[in-house]
C-alpha positions in Angstrom: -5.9 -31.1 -7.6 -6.1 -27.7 -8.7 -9.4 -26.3 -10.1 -10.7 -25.1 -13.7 -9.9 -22.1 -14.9 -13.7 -20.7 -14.9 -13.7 -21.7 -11.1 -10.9 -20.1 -10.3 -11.6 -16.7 -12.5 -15.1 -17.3 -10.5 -13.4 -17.3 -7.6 -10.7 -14.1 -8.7 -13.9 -12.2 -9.7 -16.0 -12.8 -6.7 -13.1 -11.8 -4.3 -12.5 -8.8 -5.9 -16.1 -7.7 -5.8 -15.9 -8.6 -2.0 -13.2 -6.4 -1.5 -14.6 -3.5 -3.6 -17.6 -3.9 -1.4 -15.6 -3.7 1.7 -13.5 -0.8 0.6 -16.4 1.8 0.5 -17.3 0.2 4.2 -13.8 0.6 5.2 -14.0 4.6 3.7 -16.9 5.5 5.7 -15.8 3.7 8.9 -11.9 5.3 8.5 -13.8 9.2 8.3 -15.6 8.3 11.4 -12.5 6.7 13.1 -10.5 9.7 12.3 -12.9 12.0 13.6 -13.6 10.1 17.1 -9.1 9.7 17.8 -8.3 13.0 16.4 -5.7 11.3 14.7 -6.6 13.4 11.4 -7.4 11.5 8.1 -3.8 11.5 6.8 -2.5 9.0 9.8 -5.7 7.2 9.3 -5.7 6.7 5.8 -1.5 6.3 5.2 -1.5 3.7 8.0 -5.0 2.1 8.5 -6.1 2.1 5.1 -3.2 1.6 3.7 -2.4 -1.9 5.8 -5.9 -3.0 5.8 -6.4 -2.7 1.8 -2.8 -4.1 1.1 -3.5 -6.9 3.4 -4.6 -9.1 0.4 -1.6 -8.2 -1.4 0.1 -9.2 1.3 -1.4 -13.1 1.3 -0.8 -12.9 -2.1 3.0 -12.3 -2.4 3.7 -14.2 0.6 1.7 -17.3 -1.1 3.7 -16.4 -4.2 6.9 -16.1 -1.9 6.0 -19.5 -0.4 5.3 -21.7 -3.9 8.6 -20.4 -5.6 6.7 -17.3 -7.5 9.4 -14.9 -7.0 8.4 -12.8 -10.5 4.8 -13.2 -9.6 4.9 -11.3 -5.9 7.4 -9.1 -6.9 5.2 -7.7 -9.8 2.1 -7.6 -8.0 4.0 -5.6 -5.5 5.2 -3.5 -7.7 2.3 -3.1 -9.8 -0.2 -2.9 -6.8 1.9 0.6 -6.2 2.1 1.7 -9.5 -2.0 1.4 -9.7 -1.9 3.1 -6.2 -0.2 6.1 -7.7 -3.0 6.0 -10.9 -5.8 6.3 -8.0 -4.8 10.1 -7.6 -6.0 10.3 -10.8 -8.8 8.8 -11.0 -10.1 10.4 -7.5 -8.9 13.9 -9.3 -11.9 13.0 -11.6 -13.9 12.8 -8.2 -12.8 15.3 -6.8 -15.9 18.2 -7.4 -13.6 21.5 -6.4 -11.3 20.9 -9.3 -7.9 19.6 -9.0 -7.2 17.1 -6.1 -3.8 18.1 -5.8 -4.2 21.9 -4.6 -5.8 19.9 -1.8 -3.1 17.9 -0.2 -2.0 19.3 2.5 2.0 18.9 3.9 0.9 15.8 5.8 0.4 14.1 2.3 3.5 15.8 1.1 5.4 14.2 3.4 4.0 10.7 3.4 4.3 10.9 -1.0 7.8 12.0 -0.3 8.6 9.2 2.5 7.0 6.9 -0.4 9.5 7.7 -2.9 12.2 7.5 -0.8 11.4 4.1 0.3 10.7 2.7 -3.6 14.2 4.4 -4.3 15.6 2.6 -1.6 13.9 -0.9 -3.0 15.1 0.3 -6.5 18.7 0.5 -4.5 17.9 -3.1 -3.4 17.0 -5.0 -6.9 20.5 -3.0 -8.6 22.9 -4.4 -5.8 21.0 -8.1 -5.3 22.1 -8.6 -1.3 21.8 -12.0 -0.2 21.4 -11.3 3.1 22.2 -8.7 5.6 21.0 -7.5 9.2 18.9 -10.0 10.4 19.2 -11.9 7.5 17.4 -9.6 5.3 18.5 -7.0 2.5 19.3 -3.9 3.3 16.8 -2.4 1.6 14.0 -4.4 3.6 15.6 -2.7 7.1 16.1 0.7 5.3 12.3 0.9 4.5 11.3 -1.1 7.8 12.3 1.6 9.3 11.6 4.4 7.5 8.1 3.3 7.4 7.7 3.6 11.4 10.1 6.3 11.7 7.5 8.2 9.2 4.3 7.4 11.1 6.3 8.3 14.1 6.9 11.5 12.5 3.4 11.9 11.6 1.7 10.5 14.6 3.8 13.2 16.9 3.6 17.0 14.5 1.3 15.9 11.5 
C-alpha cells in the first residue's frame, strides 16, 4: 500500500536535503582527494563526482526502468543533464574572478566535448529506435559505454 502524498513529498523533500547536505561534504572531500592522488580536479570531479552525485539518478531510472516508467527515467535522465549544464551558470555567479568560463582549462574542454558527443550519439539512438544490438543493447548504449571509458582513459593518461 502506497503512502499519502504529504508522506511521500516528506519523504522527496527530506532526501533531497540529505543529498544537498552530502554534496558540500563530497566537495570538500573530492579537493582533498585530488590533491593527495595527483589525479587533478578535472578526473576527480568528471569521474568521482560525477558517479557519486548521479548515483541517485541512477536508482531512480532503474526503479522507473523496473515498474514500466519508461517516460519517467528517460526524462529525469534527460533533464538531470540539462540542469547539469544550467550549474555552469549558476557557479558563474560564484565564481568571484568574473566569468567561469575563461577558467576552464582543455581538460574541461575535452570532457564538455566528449559530453556532447555522447548526448548526440543518444539523440542518434531515440531517431533510429534499435531493439537490440551488441549484447543486446542499442547501439547507442555501447557507442557511449565506450566512449565514456575511452575518455577517462584519455584523461587519466595526458590530462
Amino acid at each position: 500500500m502506497s503512502e499519502s502524498l504529504e508522506v511521500n513529498l516528506l519523504l522527496f523533500i527530506l532526501s533531497a536535503v540529505i543529498i544537498g547536505v552530502c554534496g558540500t561534504k563530497l566537495s570538500k572531500v573530492a579537493d582533498q582527494l585530488a590533491d593527495a592522488t595527483g589525479l587533478g580536479e578535472t578526473v576527480v570531479g568528471g569521474l568521482f563526482i560525477a558517479i557519486s552525485t548521479s548515483l541517485p539518478e541512477l536508482v531512480t531510472s532503474v526503479a522507473a526502468v523496473k515498474r514500466g516508467a519508461l517516460t519517467l527515467a528517460i526524462s529525469g535522465i534527460i533533464g538531470g543533464n540539462t540542469f547539469d549544464v544550467l550549474l555552469l551558470s549558476f557557479s558563474d555567479f560564484a565564481y568571484p574572478e568574473g566569468s567561469i568560463y575563461h577558467a576552464i582549462t582543455q581538460s574541461e574542454v575535452f570532457v564538455i566535448a566528449l559530453t556532447i558527443l555522447m548526448t548526440s550519439i543518444l539523440l542518434l539512438g531515440l531517431l533510429r529506435r534499435e531493439k537490440s544490438g551488441i549484447g543486446n543493447i542499442g547501439f547507442e548504449t555501447f557507442s557511449i559505454l565506450l566512449l565514456y571509458l575511452g575518455g577517462f582513459v584519455v584523461l587519466l593518461t595526458w590530462g
